[in-house]
C-alpha positions, -999 to 999 in steps of 0.1 A, spaced: 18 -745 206 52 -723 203 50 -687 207 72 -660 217 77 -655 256 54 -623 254 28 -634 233 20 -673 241 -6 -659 268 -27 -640 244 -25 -670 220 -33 -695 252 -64 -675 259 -79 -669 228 -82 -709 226 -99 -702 257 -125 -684 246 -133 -706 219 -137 -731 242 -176 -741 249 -174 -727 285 -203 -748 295 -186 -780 292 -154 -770 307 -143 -790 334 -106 -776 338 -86 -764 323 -42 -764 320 -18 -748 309 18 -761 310 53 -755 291 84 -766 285 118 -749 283 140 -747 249 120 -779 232 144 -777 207 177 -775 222 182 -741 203 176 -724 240 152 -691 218 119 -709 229 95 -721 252 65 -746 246 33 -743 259 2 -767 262 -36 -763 267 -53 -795 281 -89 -791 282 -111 -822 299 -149 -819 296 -175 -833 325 -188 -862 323 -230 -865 316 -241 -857 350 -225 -832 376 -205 -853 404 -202 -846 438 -166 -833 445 -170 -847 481 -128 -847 484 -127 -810 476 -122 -789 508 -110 -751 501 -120 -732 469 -115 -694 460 -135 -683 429 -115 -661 407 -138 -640 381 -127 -639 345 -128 -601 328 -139 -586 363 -171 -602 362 -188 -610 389 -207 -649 397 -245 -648 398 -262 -661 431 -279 -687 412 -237 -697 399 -221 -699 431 -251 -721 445 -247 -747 415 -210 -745 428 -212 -748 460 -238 -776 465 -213 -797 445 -187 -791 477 -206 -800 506 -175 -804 527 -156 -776 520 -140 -760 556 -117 -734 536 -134 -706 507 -123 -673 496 -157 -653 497 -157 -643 457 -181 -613 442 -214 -618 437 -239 -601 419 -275 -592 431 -275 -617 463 -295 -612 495 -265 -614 521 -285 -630 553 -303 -654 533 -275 -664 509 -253 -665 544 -277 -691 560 -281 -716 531 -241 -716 526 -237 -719 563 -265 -746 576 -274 -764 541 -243 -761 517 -211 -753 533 -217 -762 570 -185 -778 577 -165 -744 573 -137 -734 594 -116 -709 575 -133 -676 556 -113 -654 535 -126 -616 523 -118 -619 484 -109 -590 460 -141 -569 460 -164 -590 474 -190 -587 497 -183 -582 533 -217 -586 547 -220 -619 531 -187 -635 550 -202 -615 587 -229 -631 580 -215 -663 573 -196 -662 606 -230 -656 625 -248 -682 610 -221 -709 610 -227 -737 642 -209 -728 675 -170 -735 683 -163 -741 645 -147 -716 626 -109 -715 633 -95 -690 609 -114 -656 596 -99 -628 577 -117 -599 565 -93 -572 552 -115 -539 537 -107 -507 535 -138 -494 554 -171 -506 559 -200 -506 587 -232 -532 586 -267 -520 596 -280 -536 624 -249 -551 642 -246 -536 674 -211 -538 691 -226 -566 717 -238 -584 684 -201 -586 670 -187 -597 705 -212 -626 707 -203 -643 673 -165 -643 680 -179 -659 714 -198 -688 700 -158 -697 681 -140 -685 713 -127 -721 716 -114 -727 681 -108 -695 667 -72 -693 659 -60 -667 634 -82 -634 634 -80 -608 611 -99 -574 614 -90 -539 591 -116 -516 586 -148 -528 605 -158 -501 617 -186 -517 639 -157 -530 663 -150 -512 692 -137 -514 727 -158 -534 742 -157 -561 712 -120 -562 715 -118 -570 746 -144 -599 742 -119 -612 720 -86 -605 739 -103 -626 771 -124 -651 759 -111 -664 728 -85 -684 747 -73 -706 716 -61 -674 690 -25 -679 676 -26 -647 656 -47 -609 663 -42 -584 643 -69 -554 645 -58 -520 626 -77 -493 607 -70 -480 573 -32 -459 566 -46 -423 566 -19 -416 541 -38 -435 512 -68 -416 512 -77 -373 510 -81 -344 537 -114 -350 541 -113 -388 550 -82 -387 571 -97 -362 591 -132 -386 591 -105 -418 605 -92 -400 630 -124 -394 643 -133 -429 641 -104 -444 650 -115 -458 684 -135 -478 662 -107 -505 658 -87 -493 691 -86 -508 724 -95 -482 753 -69 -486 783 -92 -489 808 -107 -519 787 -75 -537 781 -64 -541 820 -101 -549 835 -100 -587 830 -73 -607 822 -69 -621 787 -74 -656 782 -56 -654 743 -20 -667 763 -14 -687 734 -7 -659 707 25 -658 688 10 -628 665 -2 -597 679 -14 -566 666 -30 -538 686 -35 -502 691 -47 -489 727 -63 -458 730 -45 -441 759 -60 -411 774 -43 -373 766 -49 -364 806 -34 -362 826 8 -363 808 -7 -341 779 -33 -317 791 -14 -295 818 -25 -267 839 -17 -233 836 21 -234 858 23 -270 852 57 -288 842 53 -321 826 73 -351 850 99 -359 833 113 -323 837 110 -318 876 133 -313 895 141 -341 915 130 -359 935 100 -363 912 64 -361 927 34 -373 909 1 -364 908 -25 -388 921 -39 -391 882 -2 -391 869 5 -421 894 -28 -438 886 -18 -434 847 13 -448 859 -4 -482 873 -29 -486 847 -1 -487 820 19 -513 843 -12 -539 843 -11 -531 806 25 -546 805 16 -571 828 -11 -586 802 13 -586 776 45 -601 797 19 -627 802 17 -641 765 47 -662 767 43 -676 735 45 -644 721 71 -639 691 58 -608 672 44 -575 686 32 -547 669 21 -527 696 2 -488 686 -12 -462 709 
């Protein structure tokens, strides 16, 4: 097939779609640079291979990521079929799914069809229950990688302690970690993952940029924000067991008292006249934010900090 550098797409996938989808196996598409030696053309080729009689076992196929066609979504019933041909997949891109009942749909991929999984990836528009759910039901110490990236989100039901305990059942395998928007994450469940998961390479918590969204829901996130924040007080308690971490991405919530909020009379430090004299809060913000140093001059592996308060 020869077609114009602009068109030879449309032309490619209107042989698609004549295509009898159900006995598609795979499909290629490949070209060719100036076939002619004129240097005004490019070739391109469709190679279509039908299955054979019965559906095979891909047992050799270990990370998949569904891509819909059109922006449809894949049936339950479709990603089953699928997935029961791949039982030792350890990577998937979680695609969208239509009409599926997360916690049920989570258990079967995680104990019957998919159990070996290590790695979970949030797809475009897909649902984030499903891959929480996935991570809960998923056997102890397994999953290495998971990265759920959404704009804003909450599940029913999942307490803080609930969160904290399924990143404890991977705290020795867990390696790359990848949290934006959950807003069920707080505190408490940072810190879980800060001390205990002692074999993370990469953290990187953060909430949504207020400047994509209106007014109304920037005001809303910065209600919420210690949602995704690290209180102080939390981050200095215990010390972190993560001293492996090359990656790191944090924001600690720092309290306003007592630097910000002074009394009537009162001159912030920094402007006194010398010498200086602290407060007994002043000098106990003052320790507080050296153990907070001391935490993170203790991840000597480190090589990138992004570091918000």
């Amino acid at each position: 097939m020869k077609e114009d550098n602009d068109g030879w797409m449309n032309q490619v996938m209107e042989e698609y779609w004549d295509l009898d989808l159900e006995q598609l196996q795979s499909l290629e598409i490949s070209h060719g640079n100036d076939s002619d030696g004129e240097g005004d053309e490019e070739e391109y080729s469709l190679a279509v291979a039908t299955p054979p009689s019965q559906k095979e076992v891909k047992a050799h196929l270990t990370s998949v990521q569904f891509c819909s066609v059109g922006g449809g979504y894949l049936s339950e019933e479709e990603l089953r079929g699928m997935l029961a041909l791949c039982p030792n997949l350890t990577d998937i891109v979680i695609p969208s799914i239509s009409s599926i009942n997360p916690q049920q749909l989570a258990q079967d991929i995680a104990q019957k069809l998919c159990p070996k999984l290590t790695t979970l990836h949030k797809g475009h528009d897909s649902n984030w229950m499903l891959m929480v759910r996935i991570l809960e039901a998923l056997p102890a110490q397994q999953v290495q990688e998971f990265n759920c990236l959404e704009s804003a989100f909450m599940i029913p039901g999942l307490s803080s302690d609930d969160i904290g305990s399924m990143f404890r059942r991977h705290s020795q395998t867990l390696r790359v970690l990848r949290l934006k928007g959950w807003r069920d994450i707080d505190s408490k469940t940072i810190q879980v993952i800060l001390v205990e998961c002692v074999a993370l390479e990469q953290l990187d918590v953060h909430f949504w940029n207020v400047m994509m969204i209106g007014p109304q829901q920037q005001q809303q996130q910065r209600q919420q924000r210690w949602t995704l924040c690290i209180d102080l007080d939390d981050a200095i308690e215990f010390p972190w067991g993560c001293t492996n971490i090359r990656d790191l991405s944090l924001t600690i919530t720092i309290p306003d008292e007592p630097f910000r909020h002074l009394g009537k009379g009162e001159v912030p430090y920094y402007v006194r006249s010398f010498p200086t004299i602290l407060t007994e809060a002043e000098a106990a913000q003052f320790r507080s934010l050296e153990a907070l140093y001391r935490q993170l001059g203790a991840l000597t592996e480190l090589e990138r900090l992004d570091l918000k308060a």
